[in-house]
Biopython code that builds the backbone (N, CA, C, O; Angstrom):
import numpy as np
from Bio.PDB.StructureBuilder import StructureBuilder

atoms = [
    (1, "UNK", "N", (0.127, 5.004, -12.262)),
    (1, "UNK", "CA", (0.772, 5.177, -10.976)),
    (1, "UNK", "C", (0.019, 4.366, -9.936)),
    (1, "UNK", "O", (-1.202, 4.232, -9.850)),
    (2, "UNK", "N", (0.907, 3.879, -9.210)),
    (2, "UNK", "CA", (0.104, 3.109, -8.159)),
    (2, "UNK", "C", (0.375, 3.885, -7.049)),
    (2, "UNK", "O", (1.509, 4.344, -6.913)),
    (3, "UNK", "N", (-0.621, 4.138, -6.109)),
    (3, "UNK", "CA", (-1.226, 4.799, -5.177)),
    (3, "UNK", "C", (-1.083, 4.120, -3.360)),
    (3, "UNK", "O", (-1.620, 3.015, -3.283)),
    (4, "UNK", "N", (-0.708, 4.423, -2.528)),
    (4, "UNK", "CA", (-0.919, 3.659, -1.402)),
    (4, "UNK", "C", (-2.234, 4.244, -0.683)),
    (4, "UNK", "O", (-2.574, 5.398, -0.947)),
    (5, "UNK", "N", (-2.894, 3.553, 0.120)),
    (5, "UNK", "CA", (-4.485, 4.591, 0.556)),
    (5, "UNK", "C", (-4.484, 3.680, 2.014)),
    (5, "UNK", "O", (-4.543, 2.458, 2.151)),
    (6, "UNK", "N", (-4.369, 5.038, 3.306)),
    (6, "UNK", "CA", (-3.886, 4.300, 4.313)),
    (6, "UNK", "C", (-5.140, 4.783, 5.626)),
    (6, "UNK", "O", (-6.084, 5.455, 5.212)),
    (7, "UNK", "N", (-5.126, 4.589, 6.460)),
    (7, "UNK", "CA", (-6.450, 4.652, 7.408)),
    (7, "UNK", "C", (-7.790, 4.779, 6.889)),
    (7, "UNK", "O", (-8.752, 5.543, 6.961)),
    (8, "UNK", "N", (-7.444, 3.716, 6.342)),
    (8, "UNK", "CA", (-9.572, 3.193, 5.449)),
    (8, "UNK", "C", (-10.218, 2.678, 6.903)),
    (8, "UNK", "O", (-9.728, 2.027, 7.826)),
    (9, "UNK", "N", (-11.218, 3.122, 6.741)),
    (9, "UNK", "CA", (-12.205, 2.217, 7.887)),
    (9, "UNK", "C", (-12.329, 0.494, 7.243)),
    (9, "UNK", "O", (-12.197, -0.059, 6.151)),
    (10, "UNK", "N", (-12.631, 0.135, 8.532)),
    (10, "UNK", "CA", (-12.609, -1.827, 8.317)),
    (10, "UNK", "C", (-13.777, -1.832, 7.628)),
    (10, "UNK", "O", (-13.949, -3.050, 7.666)),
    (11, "UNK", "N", (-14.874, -1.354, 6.926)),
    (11, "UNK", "CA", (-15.896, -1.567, 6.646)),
    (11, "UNK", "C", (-15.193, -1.247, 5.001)),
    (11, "UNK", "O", (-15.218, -2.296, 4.357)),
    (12, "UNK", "N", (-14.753, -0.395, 4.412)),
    (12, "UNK", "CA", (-14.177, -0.275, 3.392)),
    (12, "UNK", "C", (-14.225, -1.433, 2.789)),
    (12, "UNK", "O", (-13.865, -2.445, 3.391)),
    (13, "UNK", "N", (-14.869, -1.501, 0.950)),
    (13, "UNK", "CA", (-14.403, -2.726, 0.281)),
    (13, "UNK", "C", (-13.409, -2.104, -1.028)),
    (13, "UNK", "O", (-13.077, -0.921, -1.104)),
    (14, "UNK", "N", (-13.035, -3.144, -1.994)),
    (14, "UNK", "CA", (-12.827, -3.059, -2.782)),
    (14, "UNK", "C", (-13.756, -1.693, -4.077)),
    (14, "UNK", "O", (-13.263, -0.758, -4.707)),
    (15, "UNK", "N", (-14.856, -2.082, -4.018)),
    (15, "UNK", "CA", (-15.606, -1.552, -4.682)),
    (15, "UNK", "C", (-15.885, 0.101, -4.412)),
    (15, "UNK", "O", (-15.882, 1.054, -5.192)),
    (16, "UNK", "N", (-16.118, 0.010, -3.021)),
    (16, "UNK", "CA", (-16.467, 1.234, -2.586)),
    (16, "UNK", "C", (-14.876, 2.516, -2.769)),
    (16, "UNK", "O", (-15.217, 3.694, -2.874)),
    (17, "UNK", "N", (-13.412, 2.251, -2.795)),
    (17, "UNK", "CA", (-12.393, 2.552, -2.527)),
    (17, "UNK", "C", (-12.324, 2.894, -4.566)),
    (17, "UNK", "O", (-11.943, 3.968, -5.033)),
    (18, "UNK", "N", (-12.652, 2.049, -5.167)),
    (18, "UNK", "CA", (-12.581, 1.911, -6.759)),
    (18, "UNK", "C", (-13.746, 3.293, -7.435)),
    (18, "UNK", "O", (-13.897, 3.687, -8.592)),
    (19, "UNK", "N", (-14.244, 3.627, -6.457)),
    (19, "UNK", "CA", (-15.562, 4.171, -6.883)),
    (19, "UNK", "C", (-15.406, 6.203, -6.194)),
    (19, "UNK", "O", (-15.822, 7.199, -6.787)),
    (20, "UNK", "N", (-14.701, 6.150, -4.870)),
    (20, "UNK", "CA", (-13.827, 6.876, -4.457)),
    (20, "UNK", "C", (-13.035, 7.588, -5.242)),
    (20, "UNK", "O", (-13.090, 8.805, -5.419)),
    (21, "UNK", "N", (-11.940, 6.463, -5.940)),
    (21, "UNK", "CA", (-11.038, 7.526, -6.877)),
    (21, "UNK", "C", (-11.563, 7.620, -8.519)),
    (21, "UNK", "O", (-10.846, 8.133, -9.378)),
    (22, "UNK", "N", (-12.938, 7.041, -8.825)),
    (22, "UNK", "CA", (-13.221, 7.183, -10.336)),
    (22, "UNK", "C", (-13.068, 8.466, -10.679)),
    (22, "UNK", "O", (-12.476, 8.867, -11.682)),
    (23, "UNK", "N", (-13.821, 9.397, -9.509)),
    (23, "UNK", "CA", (-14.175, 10.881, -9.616)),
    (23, "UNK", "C", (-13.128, 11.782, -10.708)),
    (23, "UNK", "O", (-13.269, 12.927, -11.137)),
    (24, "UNK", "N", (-11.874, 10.621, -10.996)),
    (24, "UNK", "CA", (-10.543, 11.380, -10.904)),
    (24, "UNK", "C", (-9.830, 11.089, -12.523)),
    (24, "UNK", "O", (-8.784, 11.562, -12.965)),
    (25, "UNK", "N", (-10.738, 10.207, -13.152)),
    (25, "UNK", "CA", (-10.488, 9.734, -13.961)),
    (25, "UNK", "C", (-10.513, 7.914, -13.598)),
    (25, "UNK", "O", (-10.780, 7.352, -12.536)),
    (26, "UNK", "N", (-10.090, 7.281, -15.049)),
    (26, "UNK", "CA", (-10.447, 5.434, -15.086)),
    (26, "UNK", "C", (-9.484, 4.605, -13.428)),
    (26, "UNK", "O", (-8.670, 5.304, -12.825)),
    (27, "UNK", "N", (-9.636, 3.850, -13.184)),
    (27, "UNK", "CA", (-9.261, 3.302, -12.023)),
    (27, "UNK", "C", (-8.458, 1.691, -12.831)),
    (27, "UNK", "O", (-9.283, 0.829, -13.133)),
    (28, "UNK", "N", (-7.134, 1.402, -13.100)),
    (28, "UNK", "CA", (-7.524, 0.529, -13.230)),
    (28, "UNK", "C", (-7.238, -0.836, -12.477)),
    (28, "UNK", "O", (-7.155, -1.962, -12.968)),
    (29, "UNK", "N", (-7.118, -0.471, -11.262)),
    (29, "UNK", "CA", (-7.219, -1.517, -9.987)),
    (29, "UNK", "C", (-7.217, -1.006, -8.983)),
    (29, "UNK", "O", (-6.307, -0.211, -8.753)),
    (30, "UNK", "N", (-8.414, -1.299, -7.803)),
    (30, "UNK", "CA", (-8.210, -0.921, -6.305)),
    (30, "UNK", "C", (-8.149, -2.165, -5.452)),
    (30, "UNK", "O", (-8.962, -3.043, -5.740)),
    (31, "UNK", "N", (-7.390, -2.368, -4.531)),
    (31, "UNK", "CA", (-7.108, -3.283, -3.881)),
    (31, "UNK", "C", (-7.478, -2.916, -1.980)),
    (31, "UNK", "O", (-6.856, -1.874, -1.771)),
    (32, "UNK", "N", (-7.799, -3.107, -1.376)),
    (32, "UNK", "CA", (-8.400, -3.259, 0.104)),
    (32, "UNK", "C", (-7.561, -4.346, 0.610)),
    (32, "UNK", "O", (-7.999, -5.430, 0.226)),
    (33, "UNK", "N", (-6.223, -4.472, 1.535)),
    (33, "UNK", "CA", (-5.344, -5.793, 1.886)),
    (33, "UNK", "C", (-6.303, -5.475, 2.801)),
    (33, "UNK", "O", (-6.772, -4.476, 3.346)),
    (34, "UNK", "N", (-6.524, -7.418, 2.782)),
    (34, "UNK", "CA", (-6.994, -8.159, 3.667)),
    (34, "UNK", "C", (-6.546, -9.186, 4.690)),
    (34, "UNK", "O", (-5.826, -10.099, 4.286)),
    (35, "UNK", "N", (-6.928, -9.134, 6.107)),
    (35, "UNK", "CA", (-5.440, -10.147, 7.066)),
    (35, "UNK", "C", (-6.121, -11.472, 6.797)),
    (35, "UNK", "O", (-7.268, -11.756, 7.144)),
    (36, "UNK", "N", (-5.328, -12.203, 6.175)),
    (36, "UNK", "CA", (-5.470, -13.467, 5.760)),
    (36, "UNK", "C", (-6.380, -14.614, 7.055)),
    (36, "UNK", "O", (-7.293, -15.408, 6.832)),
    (37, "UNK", "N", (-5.786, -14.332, 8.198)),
    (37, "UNK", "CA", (-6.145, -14.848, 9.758)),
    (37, "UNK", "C", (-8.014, -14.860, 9.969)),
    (37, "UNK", "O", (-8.907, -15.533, 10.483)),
    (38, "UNK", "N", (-7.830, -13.816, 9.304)),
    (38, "UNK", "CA", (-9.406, -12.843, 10.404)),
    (38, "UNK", "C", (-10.151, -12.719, 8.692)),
    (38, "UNK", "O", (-11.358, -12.841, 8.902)),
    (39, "UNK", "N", (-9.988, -12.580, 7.528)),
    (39, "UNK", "CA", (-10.339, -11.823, 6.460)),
    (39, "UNK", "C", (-11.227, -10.312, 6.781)),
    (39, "UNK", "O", (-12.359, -10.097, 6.350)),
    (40, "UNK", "N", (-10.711, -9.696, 7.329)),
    (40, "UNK", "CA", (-11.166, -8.732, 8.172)),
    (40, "UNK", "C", (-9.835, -7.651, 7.579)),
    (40, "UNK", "O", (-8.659, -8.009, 7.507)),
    (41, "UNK", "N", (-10.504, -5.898, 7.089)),
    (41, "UNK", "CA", (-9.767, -5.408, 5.930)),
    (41, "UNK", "C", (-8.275, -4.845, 7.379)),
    (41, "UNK", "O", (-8.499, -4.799, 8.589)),
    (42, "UNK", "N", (-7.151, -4.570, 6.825)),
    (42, "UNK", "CA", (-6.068, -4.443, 6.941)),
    (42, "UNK", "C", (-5.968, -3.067, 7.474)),
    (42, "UNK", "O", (-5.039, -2.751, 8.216)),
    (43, "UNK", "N", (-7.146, -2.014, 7.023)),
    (43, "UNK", "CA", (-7.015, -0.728, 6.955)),
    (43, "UNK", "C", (-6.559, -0.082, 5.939)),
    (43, "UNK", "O", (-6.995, 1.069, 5.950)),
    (44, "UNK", "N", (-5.472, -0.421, 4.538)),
    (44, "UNK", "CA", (-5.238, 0.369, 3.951)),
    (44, "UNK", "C", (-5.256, -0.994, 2.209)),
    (44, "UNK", "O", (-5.302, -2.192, 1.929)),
    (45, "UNK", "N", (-5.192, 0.190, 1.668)),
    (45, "UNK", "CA", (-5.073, -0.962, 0.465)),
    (45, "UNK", "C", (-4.327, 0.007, -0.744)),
    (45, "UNK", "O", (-3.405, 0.720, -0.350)),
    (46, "UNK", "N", (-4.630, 0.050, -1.951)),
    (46, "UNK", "CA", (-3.765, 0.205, -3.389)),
    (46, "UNK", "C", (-4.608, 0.008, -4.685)),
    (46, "UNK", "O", (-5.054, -1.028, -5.178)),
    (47, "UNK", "N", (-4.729, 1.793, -5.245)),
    (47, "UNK", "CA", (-5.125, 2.110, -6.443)),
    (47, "UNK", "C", (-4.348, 2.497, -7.162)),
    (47, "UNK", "O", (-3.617, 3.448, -6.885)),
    (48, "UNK", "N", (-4.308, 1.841, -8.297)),
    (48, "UNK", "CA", (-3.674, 2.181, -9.519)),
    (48, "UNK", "C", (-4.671, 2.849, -10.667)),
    (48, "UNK", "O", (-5.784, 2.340, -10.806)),
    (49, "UNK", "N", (-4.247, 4.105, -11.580)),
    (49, "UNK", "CA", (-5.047, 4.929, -12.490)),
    (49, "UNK", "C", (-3.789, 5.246, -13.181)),
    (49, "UNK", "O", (-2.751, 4.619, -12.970)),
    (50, "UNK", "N", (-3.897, 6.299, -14.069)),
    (50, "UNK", "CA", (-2.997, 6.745, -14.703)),
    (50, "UNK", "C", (-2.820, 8.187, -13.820)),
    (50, "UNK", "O", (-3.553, 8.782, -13.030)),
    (51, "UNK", "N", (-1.267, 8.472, -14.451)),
    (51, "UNK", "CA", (-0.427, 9.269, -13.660)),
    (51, "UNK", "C", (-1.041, 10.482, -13.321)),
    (51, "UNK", "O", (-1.108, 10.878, -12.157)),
    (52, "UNK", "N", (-1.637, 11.283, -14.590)),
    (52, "UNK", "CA", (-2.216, 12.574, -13.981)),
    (52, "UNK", "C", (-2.913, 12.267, -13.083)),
    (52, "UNK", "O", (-2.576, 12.438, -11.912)),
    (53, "UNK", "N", (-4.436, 11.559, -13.573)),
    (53, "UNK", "CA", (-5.701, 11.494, -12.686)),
    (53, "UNK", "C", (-5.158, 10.781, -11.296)),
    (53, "UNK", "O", (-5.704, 10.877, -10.197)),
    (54, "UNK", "N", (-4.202, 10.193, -11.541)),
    (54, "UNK", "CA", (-3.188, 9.775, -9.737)),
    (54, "UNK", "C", (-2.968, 11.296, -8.896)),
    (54, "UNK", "O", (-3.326, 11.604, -7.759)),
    (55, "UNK", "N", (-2.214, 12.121, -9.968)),
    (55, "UNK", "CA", (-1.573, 13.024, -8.651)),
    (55, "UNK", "C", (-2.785, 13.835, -8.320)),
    (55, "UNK", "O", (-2.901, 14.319, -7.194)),
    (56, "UNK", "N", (-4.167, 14.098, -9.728)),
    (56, "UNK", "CA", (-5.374, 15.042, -9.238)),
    (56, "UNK", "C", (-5.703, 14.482, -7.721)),
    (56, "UNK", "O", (-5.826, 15.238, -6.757)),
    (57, "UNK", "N", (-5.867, 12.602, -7.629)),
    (57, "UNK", "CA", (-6.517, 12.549, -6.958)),
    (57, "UNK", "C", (-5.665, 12.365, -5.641)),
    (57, "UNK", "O", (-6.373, 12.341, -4.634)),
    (58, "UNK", "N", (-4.490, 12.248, -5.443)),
    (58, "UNK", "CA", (-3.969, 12.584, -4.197)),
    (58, "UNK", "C", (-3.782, 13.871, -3.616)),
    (58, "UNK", "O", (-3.327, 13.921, -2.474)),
    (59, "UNK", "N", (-4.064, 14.927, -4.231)),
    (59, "UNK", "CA", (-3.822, 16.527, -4.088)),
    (59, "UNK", "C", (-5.501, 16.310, -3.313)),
    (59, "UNK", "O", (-5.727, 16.882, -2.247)),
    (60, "UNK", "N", (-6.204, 15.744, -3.751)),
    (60, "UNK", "CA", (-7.816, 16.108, -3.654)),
    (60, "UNK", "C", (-8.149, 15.336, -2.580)),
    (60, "UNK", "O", (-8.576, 16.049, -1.672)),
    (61, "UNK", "N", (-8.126, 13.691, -2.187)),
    (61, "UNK", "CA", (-8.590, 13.055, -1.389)),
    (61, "UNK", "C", (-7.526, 13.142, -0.222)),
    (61, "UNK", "O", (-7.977, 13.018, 0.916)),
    (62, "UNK", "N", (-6.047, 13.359, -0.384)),
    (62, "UNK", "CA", (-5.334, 13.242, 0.827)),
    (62, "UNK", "C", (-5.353, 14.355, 2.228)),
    (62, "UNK", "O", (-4.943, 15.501, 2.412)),
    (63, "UNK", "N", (-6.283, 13.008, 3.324)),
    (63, "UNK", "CA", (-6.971, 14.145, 4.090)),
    (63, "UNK", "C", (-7.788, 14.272, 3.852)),
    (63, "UNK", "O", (-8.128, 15.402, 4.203)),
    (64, "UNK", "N", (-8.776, 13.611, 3.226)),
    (64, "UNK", "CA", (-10.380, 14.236, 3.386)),
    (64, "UNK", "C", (-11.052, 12.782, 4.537)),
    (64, "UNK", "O", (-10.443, 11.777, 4.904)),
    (65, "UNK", "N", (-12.075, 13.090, 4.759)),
    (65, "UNK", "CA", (-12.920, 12.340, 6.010)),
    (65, "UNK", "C", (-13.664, 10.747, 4.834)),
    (65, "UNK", "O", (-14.401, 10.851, 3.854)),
    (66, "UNK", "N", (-13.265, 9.848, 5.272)),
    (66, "UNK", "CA", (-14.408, 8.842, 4.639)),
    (66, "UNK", "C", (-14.517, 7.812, 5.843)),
    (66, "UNK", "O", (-13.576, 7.460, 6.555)),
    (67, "UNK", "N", (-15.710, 7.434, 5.931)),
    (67, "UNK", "CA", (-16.627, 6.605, 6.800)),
    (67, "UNK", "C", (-16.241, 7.548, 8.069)),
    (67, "UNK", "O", (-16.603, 6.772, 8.953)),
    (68, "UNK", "N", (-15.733, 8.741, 8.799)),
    (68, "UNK", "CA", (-15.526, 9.144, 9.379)),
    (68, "UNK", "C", (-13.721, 9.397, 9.968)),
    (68, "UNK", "O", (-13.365, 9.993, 10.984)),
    (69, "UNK", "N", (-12.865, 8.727, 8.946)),
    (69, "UNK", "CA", (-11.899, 8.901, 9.246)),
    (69, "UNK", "C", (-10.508, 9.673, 7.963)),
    (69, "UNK", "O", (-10.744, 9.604, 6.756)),
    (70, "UNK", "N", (-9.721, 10.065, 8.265)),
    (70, "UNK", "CA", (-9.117, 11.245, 7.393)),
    (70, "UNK", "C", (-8.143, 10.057, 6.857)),
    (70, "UNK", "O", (-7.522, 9.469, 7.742)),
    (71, "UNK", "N", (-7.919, 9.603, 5.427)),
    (71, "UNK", "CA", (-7.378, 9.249, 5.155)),
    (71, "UNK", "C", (-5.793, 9.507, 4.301)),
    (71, "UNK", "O", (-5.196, 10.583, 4.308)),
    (72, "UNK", "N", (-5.504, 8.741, 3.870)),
    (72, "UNK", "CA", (-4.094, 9.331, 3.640)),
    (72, "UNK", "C", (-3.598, 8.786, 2.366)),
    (72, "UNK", "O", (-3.450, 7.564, 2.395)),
    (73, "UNK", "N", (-3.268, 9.431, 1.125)),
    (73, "UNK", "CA", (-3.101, 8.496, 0.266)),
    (73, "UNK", "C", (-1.475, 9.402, -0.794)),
    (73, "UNK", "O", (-1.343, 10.509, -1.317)),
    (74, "UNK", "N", (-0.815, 8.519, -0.695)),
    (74, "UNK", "CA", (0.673, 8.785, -1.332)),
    (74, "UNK", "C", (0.913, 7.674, -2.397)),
    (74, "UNK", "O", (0.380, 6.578, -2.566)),
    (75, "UNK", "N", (2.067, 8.449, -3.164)),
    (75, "UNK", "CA", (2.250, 7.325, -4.185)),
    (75, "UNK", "C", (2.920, 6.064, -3.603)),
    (75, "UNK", "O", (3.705, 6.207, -2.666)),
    (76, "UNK", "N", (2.627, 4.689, -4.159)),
    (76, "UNK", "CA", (3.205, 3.526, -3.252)),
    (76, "UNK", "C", (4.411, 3.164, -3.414)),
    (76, "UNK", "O", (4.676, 3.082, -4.613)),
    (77, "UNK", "N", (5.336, 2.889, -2.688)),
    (77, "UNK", "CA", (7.236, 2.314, -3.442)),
    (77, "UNK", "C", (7.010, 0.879, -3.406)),
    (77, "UNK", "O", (6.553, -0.095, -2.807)),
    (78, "UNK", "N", (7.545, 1.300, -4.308)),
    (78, "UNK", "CA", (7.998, -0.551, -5.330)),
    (78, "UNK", "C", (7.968, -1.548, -3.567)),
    (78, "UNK", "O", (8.089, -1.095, -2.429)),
    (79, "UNK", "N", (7.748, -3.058, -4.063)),
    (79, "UNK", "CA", (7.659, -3.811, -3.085)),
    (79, "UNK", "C", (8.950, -4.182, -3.533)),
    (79, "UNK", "O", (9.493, -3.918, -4.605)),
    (80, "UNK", "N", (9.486, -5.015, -2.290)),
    (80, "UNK", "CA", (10.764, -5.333, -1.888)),
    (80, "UNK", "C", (10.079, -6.868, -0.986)),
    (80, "UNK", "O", (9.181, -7.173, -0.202)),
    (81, "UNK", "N", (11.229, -7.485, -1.756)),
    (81, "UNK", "CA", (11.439, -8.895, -1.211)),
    (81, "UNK", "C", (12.214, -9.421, 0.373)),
    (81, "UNK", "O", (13.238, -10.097, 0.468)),
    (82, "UNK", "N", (11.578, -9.011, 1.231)),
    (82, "UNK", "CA", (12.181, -9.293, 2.391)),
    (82, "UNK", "C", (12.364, -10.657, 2.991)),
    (82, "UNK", "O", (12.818, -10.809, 4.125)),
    (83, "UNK", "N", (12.077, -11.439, 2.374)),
    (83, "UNK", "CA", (11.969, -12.877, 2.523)),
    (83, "UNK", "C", (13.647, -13.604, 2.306)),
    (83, "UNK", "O", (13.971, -14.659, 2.851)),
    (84, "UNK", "N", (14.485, -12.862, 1.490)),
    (84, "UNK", "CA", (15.651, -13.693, 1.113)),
    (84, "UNK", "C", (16.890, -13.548, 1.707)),
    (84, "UNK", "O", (17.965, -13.523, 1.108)),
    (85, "UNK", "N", (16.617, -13.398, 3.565)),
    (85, "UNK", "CA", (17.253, -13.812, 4.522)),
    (85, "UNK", "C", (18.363, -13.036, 4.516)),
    (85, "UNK", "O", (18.889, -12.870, 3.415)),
    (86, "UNK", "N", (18.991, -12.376, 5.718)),
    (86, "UNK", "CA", (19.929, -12.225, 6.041)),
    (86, "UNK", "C", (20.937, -12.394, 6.077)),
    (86, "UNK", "O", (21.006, -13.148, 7.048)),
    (87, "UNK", "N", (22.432, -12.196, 5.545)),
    (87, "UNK", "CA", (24.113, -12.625, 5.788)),
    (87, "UNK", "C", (24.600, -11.951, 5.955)),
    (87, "UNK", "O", (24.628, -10.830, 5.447)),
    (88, "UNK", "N", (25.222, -12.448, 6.820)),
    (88, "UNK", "CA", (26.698, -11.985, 7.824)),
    (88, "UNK", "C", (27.477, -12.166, 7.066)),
    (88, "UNK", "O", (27.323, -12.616, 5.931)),
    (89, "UNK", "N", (28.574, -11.795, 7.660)),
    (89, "UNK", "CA", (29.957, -12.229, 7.413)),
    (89, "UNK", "C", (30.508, -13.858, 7.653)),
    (89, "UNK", "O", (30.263, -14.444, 8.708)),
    (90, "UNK", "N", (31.121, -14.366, 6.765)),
    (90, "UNK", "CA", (31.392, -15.405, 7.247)),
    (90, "UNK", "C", (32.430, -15.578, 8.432)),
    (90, "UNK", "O", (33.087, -14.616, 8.828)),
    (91, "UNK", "N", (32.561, -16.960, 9.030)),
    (91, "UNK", "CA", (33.626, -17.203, 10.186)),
    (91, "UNK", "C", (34.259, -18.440, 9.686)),
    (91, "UNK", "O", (33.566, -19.391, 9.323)),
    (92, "UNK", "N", (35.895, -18.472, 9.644)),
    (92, "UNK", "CA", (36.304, -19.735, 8.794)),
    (92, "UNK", "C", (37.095, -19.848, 10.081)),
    (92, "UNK", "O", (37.737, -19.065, 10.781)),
    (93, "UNK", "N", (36.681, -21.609, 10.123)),
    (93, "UNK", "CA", (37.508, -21.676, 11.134)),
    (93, "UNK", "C", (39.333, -22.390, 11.200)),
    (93, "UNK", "O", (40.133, -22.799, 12.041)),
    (94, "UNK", "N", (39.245, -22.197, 9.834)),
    (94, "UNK", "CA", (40.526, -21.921, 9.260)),
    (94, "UNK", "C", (41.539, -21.172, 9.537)),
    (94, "UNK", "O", (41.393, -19.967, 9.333)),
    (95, "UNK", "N", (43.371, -21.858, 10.293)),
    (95, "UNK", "CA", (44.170, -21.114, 10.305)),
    (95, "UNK", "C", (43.992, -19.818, 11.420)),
    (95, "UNK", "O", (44.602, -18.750, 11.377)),
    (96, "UNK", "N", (42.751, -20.335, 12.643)),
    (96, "UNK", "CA", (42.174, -19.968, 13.749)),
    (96, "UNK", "C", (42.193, -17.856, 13.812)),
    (96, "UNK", "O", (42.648, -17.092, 14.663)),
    (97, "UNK", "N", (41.479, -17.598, 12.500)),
    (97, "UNK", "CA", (41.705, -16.144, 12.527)),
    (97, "UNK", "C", (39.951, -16.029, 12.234)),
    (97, "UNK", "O", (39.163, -16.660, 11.530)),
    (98, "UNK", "N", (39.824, -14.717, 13.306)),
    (98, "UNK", "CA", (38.246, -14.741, 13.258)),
    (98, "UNK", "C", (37.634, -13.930, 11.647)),
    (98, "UNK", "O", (36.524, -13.954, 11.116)),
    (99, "UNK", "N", (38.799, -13.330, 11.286)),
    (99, "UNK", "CA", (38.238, -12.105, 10.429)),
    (99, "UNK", "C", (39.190, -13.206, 9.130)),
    (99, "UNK", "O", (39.238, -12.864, 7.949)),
]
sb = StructureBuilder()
sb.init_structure("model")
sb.init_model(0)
sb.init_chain("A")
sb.init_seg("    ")
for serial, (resi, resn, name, xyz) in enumerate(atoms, 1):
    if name == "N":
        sb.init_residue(resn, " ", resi, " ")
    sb.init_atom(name, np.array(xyz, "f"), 0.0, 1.0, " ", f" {name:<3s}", serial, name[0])
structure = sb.get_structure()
């Protein structure tokens, strides 16, 4: 299950976030997004484990305090391609009818 993990402190790495949910069982990817601009962390990032040790550890960490702030961690929804633009309706200007 992949995991979303949201108000991380900017000091948060990869490692430290991977090490967070071991407690819970194997980890097998934590991710920290980073703003490409600044490489300076995003605030939230994405662990993947297996399904049980996922829901132990969102029952357990969601809402607890790290580096001083209460974080938040839910399962993540599928990414979606927002990139492949918008359409309307067409307008033909054919036979001068708008519809």
């Amino acid at each position: 299950m992949n995991m979303y993990v949201s108000n991380l402190g900017f000091q948060v790495n990869d490692e430290e976030l991977k090490t967070l949910f071991n407690k819970f069982g194997e980890v097998t990817s934590a991710k920290v997004v980073m703003d490409r601009e600044t490489g300076r962390s995003r605030g939230f990032g994405f662990v993947e484990m297996a399904d049980a040790a996922a829901e132990e550890a969102m029952k357990s960490l969601d809402g607890t305090q790290v580096d001083g702030r209460a974080i938040s961690v839910t399962k993540a929804r599928p990414k979606t391609d927002n990139r492949s633009g918008g359409g309307g309706g067409s307008y033909s200007r054919d036979k001068g009818s708008r519809w």
